[in-house]
C-alpha positions in Angstrom: 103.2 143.1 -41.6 102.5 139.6 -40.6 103.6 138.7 -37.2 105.6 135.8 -36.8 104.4 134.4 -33.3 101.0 134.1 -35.5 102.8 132.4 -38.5 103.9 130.0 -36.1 100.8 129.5 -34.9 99.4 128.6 -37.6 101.7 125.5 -38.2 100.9 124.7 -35.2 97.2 124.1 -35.8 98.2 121.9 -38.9 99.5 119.2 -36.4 97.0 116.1 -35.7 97.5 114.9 -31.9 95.2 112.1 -32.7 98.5 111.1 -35.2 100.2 110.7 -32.0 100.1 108.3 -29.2 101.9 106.7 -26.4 100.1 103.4 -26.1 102.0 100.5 -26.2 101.0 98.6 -28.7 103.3 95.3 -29.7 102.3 95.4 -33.4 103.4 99.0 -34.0 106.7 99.2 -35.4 108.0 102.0 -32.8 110.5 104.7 -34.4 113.5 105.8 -32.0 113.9 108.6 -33.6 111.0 110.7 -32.3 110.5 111.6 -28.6 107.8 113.2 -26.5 108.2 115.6 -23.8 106.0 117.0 -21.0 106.4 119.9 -18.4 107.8 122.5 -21.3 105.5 125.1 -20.5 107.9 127.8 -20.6 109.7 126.6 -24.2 108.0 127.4 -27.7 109.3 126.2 -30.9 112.8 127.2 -31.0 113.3 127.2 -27.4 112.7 123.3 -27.9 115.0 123.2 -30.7 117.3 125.0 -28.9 117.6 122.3 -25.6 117.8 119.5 -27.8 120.1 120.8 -30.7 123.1 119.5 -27.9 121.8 116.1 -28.2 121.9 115.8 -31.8 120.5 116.9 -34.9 117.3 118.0 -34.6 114.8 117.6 -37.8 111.8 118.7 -36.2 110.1 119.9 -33.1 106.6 121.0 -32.3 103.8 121.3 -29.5 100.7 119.9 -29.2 99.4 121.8 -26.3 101.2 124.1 -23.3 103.0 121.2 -21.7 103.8 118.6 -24.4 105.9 118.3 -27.4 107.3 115.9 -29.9 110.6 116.1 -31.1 112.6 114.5 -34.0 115.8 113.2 -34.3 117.7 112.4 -37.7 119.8 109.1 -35.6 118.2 107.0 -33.0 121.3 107.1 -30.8 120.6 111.0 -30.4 116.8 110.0 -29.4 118.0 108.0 -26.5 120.5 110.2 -24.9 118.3 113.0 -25.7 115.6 111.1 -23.4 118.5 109.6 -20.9 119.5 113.4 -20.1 115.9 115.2 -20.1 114.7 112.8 -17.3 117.6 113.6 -15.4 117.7 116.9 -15.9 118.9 118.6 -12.4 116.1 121.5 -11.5 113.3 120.4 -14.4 110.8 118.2 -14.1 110.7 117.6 -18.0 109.6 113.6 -18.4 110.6 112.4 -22.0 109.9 109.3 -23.7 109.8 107.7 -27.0 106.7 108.3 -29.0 104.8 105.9 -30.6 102.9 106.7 -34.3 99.7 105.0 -34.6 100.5 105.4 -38.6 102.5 107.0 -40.7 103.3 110.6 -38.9 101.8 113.5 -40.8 104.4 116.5 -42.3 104.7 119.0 -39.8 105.1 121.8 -42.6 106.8 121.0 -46.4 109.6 123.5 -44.8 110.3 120.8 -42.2 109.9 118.0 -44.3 112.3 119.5 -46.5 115.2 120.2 -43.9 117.9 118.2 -43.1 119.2 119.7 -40.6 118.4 122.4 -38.0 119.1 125.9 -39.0 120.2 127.8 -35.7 121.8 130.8 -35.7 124.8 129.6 -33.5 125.9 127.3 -36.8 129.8 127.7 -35.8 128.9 126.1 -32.3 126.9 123.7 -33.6 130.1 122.3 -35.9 132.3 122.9 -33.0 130.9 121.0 -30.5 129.9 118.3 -33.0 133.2 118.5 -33.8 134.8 117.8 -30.2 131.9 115.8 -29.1 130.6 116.3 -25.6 129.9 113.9 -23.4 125.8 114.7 -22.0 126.2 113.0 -19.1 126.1 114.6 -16.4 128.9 113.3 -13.5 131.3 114.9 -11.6 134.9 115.2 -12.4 137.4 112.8 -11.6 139.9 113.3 -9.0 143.1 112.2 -10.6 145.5 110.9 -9.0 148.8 111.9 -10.9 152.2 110.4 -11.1 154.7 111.6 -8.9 156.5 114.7 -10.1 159.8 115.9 -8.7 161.3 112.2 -8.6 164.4 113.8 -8.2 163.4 115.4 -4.8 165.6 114.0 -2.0 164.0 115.3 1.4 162.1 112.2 1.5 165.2 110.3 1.6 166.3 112.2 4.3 163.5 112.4 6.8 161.8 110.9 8.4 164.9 108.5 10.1 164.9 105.2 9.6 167.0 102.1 9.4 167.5 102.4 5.8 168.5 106.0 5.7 171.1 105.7 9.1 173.8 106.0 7.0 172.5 108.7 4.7 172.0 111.0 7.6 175.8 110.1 8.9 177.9 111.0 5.8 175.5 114.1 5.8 174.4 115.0 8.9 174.0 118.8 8.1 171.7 117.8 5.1 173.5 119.8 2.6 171.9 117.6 0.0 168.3 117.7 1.5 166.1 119.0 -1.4 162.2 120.0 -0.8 159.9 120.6 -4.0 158.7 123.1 -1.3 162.0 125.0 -0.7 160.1 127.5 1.1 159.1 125.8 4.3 162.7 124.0 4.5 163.7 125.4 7.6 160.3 124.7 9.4 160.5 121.4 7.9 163.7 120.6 9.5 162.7 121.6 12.7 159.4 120.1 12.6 161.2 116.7 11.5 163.3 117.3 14.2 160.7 117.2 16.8 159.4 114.2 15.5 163.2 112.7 16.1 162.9 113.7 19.5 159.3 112.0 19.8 160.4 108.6 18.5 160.5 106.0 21.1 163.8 104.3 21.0 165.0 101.3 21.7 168.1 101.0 24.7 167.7 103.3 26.9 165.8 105.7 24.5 166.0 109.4 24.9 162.5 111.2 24.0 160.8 114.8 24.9 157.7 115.6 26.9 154.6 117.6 26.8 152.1 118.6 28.9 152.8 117.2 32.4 153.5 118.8 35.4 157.0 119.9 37.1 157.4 116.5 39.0 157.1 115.1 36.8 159.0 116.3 33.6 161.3 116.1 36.5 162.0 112.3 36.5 163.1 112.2 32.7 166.2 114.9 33.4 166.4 117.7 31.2 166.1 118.1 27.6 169.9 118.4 26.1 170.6 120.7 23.5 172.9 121.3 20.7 175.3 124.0 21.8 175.9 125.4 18.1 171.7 125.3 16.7 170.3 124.5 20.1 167.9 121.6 18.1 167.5 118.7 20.3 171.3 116.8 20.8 171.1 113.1 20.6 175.2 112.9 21.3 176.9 114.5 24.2 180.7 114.5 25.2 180.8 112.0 28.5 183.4 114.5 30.0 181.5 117.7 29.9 178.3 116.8 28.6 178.5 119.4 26.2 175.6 118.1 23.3 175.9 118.4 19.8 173.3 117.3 17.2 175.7 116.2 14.3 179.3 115.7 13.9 179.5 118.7 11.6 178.5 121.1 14.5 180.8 119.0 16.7 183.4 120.5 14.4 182.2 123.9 14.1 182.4 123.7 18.5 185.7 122.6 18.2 187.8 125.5 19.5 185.7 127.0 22.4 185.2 123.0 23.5 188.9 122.1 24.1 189.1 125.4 26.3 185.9 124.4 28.2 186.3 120.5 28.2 190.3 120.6 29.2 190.1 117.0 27.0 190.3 115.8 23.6 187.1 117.6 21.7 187.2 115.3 18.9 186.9 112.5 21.1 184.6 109.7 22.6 181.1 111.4 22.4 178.2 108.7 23.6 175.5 108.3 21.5 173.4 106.7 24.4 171.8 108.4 27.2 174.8 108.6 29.8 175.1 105.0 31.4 178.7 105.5 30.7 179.2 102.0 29.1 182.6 102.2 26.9 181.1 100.2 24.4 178.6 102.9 23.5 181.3 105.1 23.1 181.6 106.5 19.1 184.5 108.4 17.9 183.4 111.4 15.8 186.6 112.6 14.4 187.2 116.1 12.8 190.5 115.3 12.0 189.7 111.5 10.6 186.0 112.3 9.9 183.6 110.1 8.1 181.3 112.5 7.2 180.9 115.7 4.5 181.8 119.2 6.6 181.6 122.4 4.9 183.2 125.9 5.5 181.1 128.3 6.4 180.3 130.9 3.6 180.9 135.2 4.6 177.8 137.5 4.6 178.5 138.9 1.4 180.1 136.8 -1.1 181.2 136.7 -4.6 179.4 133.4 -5.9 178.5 131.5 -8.9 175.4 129.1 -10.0 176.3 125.5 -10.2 172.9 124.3 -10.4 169.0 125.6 -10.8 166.6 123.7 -8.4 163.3 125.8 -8.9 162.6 129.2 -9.4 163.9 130.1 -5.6 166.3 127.4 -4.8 169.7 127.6 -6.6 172.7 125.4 -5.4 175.8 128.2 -5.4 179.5 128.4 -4.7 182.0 130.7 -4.0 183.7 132.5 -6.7 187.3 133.5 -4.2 190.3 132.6 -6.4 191.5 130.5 -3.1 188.6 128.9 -3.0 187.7 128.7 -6.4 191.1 126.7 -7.2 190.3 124.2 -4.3 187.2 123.7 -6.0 189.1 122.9 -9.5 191.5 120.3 -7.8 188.6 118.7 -6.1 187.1 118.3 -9.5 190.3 117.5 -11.4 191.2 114.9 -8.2 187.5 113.0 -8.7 188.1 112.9 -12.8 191.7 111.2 -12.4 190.5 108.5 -9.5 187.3 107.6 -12.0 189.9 107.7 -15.0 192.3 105.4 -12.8 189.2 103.8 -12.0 187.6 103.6 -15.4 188.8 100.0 -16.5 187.5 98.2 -13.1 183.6 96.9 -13.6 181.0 98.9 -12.0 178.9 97.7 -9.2 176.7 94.6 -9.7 175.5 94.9 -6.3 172.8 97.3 -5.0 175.0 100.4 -3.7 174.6 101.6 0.1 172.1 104.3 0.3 174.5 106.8 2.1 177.4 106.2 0.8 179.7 108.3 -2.0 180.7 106.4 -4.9 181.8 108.5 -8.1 179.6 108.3 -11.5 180.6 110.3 -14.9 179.2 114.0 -14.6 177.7 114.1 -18.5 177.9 118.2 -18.7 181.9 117.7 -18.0 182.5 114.3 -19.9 184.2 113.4 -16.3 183.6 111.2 -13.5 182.5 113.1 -10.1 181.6 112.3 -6.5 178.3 111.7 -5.6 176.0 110.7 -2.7 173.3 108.2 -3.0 170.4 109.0 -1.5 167.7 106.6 -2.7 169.3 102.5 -3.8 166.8 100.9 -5.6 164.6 103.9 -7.3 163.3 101.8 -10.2 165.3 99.0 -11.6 169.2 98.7 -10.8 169.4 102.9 -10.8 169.5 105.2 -8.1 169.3 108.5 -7.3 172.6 110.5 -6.6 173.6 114.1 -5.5 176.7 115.2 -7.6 178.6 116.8 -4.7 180.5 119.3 -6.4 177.2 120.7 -8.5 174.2 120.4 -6.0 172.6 117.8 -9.4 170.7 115.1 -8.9 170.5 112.4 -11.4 169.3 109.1 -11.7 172.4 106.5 -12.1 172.2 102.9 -13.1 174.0 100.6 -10.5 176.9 99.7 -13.3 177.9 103.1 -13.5 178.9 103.8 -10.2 182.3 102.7 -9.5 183.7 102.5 -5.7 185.9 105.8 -4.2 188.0 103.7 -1.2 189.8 106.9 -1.1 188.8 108.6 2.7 190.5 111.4 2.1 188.7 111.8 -1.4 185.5 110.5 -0.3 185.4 113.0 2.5 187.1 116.2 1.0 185.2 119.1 2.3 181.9 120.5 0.4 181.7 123.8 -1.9 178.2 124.2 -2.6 175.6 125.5 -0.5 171.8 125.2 -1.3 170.3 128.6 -1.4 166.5 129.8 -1.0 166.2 132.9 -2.1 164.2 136.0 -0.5 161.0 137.4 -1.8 160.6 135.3 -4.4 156.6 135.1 -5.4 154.5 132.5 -3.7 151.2 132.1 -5.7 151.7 129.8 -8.7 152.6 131.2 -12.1 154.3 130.6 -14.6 158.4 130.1 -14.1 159.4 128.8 -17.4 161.5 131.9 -18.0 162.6 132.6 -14.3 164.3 129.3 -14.8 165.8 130.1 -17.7 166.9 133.4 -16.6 169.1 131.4 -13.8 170.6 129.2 -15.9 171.5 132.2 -18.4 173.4 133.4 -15.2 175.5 130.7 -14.4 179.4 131.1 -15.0 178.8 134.5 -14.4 180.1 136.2 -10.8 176.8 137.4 -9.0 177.2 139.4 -5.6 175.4 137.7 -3.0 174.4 138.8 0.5 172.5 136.8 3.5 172.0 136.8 7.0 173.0 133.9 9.9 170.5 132.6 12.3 171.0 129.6 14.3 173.4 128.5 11.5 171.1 128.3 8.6 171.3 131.1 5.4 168.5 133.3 5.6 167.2 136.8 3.3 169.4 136.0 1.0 169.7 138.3 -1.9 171.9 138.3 -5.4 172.7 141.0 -7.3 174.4 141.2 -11.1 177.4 143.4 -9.7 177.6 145.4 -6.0 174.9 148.3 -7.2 173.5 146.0 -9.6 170.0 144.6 -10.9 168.3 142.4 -8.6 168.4 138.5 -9.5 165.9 138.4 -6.6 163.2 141.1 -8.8 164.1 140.2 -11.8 163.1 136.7 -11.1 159.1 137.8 -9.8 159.1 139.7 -13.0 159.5 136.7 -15.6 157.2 134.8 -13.2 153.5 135.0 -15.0 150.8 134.7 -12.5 147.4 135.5 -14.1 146.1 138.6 -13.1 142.5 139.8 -11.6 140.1 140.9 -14.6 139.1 144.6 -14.4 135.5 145.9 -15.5 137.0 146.7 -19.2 138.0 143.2 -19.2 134.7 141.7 -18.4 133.8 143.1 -21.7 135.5 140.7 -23.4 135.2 136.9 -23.6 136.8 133.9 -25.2 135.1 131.1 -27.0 135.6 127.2 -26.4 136.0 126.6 -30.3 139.1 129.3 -30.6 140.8 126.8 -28.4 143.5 125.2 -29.8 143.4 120.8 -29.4 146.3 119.0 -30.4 145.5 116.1 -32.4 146.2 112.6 -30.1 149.0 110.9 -31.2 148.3 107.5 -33.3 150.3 104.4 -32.9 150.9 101.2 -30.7 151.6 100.7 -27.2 150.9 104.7 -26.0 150.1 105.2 -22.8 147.0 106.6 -21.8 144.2 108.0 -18.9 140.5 107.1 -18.7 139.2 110.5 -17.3 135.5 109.9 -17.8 133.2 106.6 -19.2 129.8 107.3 -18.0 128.8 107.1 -21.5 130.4 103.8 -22.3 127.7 101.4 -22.1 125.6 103.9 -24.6 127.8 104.6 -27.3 130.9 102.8 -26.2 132.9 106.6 -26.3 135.6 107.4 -23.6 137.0 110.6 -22.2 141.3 110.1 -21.9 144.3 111.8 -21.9 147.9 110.8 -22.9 149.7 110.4 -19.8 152.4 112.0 -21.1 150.0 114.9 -20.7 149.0 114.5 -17.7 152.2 116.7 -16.2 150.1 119.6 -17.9 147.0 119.1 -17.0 148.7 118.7 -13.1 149.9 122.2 -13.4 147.1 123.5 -14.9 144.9 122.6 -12.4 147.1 123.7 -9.7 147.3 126.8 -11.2 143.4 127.4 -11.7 143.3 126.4 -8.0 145.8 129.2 -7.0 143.4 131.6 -9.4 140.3 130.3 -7.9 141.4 131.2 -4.2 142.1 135.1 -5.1 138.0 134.8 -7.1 136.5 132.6 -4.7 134.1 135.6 -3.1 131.4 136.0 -5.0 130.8 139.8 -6.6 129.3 139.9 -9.5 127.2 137.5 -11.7 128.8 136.4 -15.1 126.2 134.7 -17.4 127.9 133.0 -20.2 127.1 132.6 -24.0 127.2 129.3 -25.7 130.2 128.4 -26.1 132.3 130.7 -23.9 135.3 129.2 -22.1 134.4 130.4 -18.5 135.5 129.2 -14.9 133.6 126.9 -12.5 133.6 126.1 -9.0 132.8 122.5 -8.7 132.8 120.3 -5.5 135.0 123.0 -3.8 137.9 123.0 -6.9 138.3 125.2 -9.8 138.0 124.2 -13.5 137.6 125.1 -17.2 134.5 125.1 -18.0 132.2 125.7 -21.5 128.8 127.1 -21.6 126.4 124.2 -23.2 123.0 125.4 -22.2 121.2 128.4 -20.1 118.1 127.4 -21.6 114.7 127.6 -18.9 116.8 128.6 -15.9 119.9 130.6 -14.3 122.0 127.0 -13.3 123.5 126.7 -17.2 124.6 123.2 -18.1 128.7 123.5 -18.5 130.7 121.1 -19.8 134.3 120.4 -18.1 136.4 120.4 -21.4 140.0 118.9 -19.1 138.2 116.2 -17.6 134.8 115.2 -19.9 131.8 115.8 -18.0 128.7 118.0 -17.5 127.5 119.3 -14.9 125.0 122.1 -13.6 126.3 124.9 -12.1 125.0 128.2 -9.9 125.9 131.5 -11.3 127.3 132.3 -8.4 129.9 129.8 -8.9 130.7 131.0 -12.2 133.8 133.2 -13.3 135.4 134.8 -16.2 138.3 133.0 -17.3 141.6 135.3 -18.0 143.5 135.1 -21.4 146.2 133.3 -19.7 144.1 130.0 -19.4 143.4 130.0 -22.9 145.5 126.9 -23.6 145.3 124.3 -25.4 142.3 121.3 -24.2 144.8 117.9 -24.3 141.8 115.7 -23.7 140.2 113.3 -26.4 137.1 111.5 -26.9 137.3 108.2 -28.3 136.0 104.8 -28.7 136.6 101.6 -27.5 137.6 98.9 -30.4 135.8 95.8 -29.4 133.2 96.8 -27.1 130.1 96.9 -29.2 131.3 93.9 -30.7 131.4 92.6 -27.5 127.7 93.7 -26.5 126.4 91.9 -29.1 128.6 88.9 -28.2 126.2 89.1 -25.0 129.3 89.0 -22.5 128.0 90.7 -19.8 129.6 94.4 -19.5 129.4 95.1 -16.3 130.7 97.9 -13.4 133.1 95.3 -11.7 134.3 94.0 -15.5 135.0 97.4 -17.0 136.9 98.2 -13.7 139.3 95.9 -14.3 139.4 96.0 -17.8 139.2 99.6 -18.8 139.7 101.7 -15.2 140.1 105.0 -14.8 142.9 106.9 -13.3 145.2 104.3 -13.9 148.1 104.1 -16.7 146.7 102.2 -19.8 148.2 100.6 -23.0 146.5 101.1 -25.8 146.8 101.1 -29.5 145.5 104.5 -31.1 144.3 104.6 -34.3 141.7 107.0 -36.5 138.5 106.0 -38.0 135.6 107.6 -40.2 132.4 107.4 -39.8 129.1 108.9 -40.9 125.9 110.2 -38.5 122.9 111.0 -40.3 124.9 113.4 -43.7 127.8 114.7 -41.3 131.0 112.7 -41.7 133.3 113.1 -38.6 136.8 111.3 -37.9 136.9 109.6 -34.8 139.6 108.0 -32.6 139.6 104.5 -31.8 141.3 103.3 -28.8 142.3 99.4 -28.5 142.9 99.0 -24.8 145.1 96.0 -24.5 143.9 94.7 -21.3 140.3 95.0 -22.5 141.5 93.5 -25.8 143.0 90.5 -24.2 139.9 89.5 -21.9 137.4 89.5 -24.9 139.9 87.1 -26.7 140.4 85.0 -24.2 136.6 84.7 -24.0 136.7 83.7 -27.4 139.3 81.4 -27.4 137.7 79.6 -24.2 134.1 79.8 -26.0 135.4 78.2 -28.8 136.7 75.3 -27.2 133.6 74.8 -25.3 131.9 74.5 -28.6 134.9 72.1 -29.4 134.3 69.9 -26.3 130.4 69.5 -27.1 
């Protein structure tokens, strides 16, 4: 039996070094296509084949002695990323460079000369990462800075205090329309924001608190007044009894227990300043007359109903009482017959007050309703509004709003209360269908029980019917949060190319994001994303980083095969990952298929990736129309050009369109991306080089 090692051999011996040669020599005609590589002591034959198959298609490879070899390229691009990447190989110290034929190269074997292509046994990974073409670069991954989700937030709007939201913060001083994307942390929010109130510095006899001095001198600033209802810090006090309140609302809630212990009229003069007693400080704060939304207070167990689904643990509810519930229905049927009264009138044409309630049509109804405006000039004559009655916000354009003079309407006591319900899951998941499950609840009665501390709804819990299911459990059921793998499941393994990648969309003027163009200047190719999927690759990541946390101690190594999706620990964050190369050493080369770059990573940084982050890879490679164009224009591509021309993380237009192309006998589509911005320079550097000409 012959041995192959000695086969090999043998073809060895048939190369002539002497047909090689590095010298530089001006009259040779130098082919890009062949490089030669030292330090490969530890690589034979296919273990050559086998690091450079990822930079192209390999047509032949061989050694000359322990340490150097000469490989073949079929395309002189492949050639010079292949010798770009060796040299700065992290952890080798391989030194590649062109090689230079002193004649015509001699046949390395008639089976070589006869090939095409490489044969590898890995041919599906081959046409898959030729396929979604990998950029060989090595770089780290961009830190993107996404668009604002949750515009319709309104906590921000709220806090911290300002001139511009003074009148926000009057009408409702309670902040029954003060919605977090972090519902959890609301209460410590509030009373961390208002600690912060106390610390401001105000103007006129300012009132502020103090830390960290001694007795005598804490002393001189008085004593730190406090709301009798919530005991938060009071910033108004009655100037007959100096009883302090911290809003109107609990003013109103005191109102009983302060006429027996003030002997005076409780819904009086209550000065806003710091006691100097001056009448023109004074502020009426009226529960009869008030200008600002009140709310009853809601029973420990209640029948209730949904009016609207903030997140997956923060519903806006209402009480289902028939006394209440027809209150509720006049208050609704009121607010539709003022807008219809008020339907022929033209709607604002000046910015609306921020604070103020106006009503606007309620689309789920077909009716007008009240609302609260909590944010004037959001984005371009519309602003974002709280529908009172629902616990909604919406974004409404200026024209729509039309003007409730109406006190007694505008006023008329609140129904809803925002609830943050108990036990609800805190690692991120997946709460699609706990979302759903809510709004599949609303119009039906749900039992609902809470607790009272220092006036604020706490462990609240709602049930289907008295002995019913749990909302509450039912909701951390339908939340998906990927699991831990077991031992059997480390078995298993999923590969890159069963990945499913949505073809980009084609068109004009579609938004885009550069993720990645350390490769531009080479082969003018770009890593991007449609912004319009850039909310998914946001929660994604935020969900990998969630994962990442419960993994992040090392306990067993996980070497990956080509091609395996796997997950890496990168500059202290968590992403997908493919395996590209674990040839020579344990720190395999891994390529970031969400953002476009390689990198090298320790094993001890590598993790099996669950089935649940098998989805689909939104990223694109593509090139940019123009640019090689451009290059041979000689206009001078530089760092600070392409900055301002084609940046990354930053919105783009561009105009996306498919081309085909051939490299070496494999034909592959590939997407070309006309950046407008970039588009527009190079023209004007026509136009202006043309009338240079012109002018000579």
């Amino acid at each position: 039996m012959t041995n192959p090692e000695t086969k090999q051999d043998k073809n060895v011996e048939e190369v002539d070094p002497a047909d090689w040669t590095l010298e530089s020599d001006p009259e040779i005609n130098v082919s890009m296509t062949k490089i030669i590589i030292r330090n490969v002591f530890d690589l034979n034959e296919n273990g050559l084949k086998a690091l450079c198959r990822h930079y192209g298609t390999v047509t032949n490879a061989f050694k000359i002695n322990p340490s150097t070899a000469f490989v073949e390229f079929a395309q002189e691009n492949e050639a010079t990323i292949a010798v770009q990447q060796l040299n700065s190989k992290l952890g080798f110290r391989f030194q590649a460079d062109f090689a230079r034929p002193k004649e015509t190269p001699v046949v390395i074997s008639s089976k070589a000369a006869n090939a095409t292509t490489l044969e590898t046994p890995d041919e599906s990974w081959e046409e898959a990462s030729r396929k979604r073409r990998f950029n060989l670069a090595f770089s780290i991954p961009l830190p993107i800075r996404f668009p604002k989700r949750n515009a319709l937030i309104t906590r921000s709007d709220y806090l911290p205090p300002s001139d511009a939201n003074v009148k926000l913060r009057q009408t409702d001083p309670a902040c029954f329309f003060s919605i977090s994307e972090n519902s959890e942390t609301c209460v410590e929010e509030r009373e961390q924001a208002t600690e912060k109130e106390a610390l401001a510095i105000k103007s006129h006899n300012a009132i502020y608190t103090h830390h960290g001095l001694e007795e005598t001198e804490r002393g001189r600033f008085g004593p730190v007044k406090r709301c009798v209802v919530c005991h938060g810090y009071g910033f108004a006090y009655c100037d007959k009894c100096s009883t302090s309140y911290c809003s109107t609302n609990h003013q109103s809630v005191h109102h009983t227990e302060h006429t027996i212990i003030c002997g005076g009229d409780p819904s009086g003069a209550i000065d806003k300043d710091t006691g100097c007693g001056g009448k023109e400080n004074k502020t009426t704060l009226s529960t009869s007359g008030h200008n600002s939304l009140i709310r009853d207070d809601l029973p420990t167990k209640a029948k209730v109903l949904i009016t609207a689904v903030l997140s997956q643990n923060c519903v806006y509810v209402r009480s289902a009482d028939q006394a209440t519930n027809r209150e509720y229905l006049k208050t609704i049927g009121d607010m539709a017959k003022a807008g219809y009264l008020l339907g022929a009138r033209d709607g604002l044409n000046a910015e609306p007050v921020e604070g103020e309630i106006y009503l606007a049509p309620y689309a789920p109804l077909g009716v007008y309703g009240r609302v609260l405006v909590t944010d004037a000039t959001f984005n371009r004559k519309r602003c974002k509004c709280v529908f009172i009655e629902h616990g909604t916000v919406q974004i409404v354009p200026w024209d729509a709003l039309l003007p409730l003079d109406d006190a007694e309407l505008k006023y008329r006591k609140v129904f809803v209360y925002k609830t943050l319900l108990a036990g609800i899951t805190e690692e991120y998941g997946t709460v699609e269908q706990a979302i759903a499950y809510l709004n599949r609840l609303k119009g039906q009665t749900l039992y609902m029980t809470h607790q009272v501390v220092d006036r604020n709804m706490v462990n609240i819990q709602l049930r289907t019917s008295r002995e019913g299911k749990s909302v509450n459990e039912t909701i951390n059921d339908k939340i998906i949060v990927p699991a831990l793998l077991t031992d059997s499941d480390h078995e298993g393994f999923i590969m890159y190319k069963n990945l499913t990648q949505p073809a980009p969309a084609r068109g004009k003027n579609i938004q885009i994001f550069i993720l990645n163009k350390t490769t531009i200047q080479l082969d003018s190719r770009v890593t991007w994303i449609a912004t319009s999927d850039l909310a998914y690759l946001e929660d994604l990541h935020n969900k990998l980083q969630h994962y990442g946390k419960k993994v992040a101690t090392f306990q067993r190594y996980m070497t990956p095969r080509h091609g395996e999706l796997c997950l890496v620990r990168c500059w202290h964050k968590w992403y997908r990952a493919v395996c590209h190369e674990t040839v020579g050493d344990s720190k395999p080369a891994l390529f970031l298929c969400d953002y476009g770059n390689m990198i090298i990573a320790d094993l001890t940084d590598i993790r099996k990736t669950p089935p649940q982050f098998a989805t689909d890879v939104r990223t694109h490679d593509g090139i940019i129309e123009g640019f090689d164009e451009a290059k041979a224009e000689g206009v001078k591509l530089d760092s600070e050009l392409l900055e301002i021309c084609v940046p990354e993380n930053e919105s783009l237009l561009a105009d996306i369109s498919e081309r085909d192309i051939s490299s070496g006998l494999v034909k592959e589509k590939i997407t070309l991306l006309r950046i407008h911005e970039f588009s527009s320079v190079m023209e004007l550097r026509r136009i202006n080089s043309a009338l240079n000409k012109q002018k000579r």
